[in-house]
C-alpha positions in Angstrom: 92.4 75.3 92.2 92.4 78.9 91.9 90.2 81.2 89.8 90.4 84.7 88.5 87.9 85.6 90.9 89.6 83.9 93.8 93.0 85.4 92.9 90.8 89.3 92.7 89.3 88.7 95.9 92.5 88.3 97.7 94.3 90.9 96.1 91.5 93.6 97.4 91.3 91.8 100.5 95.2 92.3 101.1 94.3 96.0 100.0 91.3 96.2 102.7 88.5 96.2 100.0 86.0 94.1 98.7 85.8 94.1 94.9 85.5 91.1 92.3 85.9 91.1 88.7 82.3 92.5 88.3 83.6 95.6 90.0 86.7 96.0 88.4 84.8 95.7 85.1 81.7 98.3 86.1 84.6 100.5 87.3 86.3 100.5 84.1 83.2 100.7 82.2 82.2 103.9 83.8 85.6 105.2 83.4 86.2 104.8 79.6 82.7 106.3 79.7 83.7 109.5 81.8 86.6 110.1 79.7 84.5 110.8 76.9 85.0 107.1 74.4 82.1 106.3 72.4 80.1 103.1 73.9 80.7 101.2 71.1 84.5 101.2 71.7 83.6 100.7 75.2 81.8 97.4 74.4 84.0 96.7 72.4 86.7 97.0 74.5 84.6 95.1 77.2 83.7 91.9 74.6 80.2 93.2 74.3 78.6 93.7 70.9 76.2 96.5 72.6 76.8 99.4 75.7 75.3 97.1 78.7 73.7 100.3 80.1 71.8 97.9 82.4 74.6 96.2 84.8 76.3 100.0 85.4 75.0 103.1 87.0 75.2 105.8 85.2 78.9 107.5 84.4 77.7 110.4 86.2 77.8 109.2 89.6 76.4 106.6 91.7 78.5 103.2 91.3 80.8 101.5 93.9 83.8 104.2 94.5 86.4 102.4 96.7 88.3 104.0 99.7 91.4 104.4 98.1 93.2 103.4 94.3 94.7 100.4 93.5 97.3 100.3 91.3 97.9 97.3 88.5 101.1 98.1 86.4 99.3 100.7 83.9 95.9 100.1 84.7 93.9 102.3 88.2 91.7 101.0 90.1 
């Protein structure tokens, strides 16, 4: 059987990179973040009741930046 992480995995791997949901959703965190949304619709958003200013580095920089974009219908990678 196959899981959301497994099916992830392998799509970045065909791509040449090595991201897992986690990434994807620190990523998009830091992104909505960037752009200037308040972190409470960014929790929100995320299924969080709070910003998890924790599990991310800051918006700012730092965070995992991948070689080149993936693209997934609408959403970039």
């Amino acid at each position: 059987m196959r899981t959301v992480d497994d099916a992830i995995r392998a799509v970045g791997a065909d791509a040449g990179l090595d991201i897992s949901p986690g990434t994807l959703r620190a990523t998009t965190e830091q992104r909505m973040l960037r752009e200037g949304l308040p972190p409470a619709i960014v929790a929100a958003r995320l299924g969080q009741q709070a910003p998890d200013r924790e599990s991310s580095p800051p918006a700012s920089g730092g965070g995992i930046r991948p070689s080149r974009t993936i693209c997934f219908s609408r959403w970039r990678f």
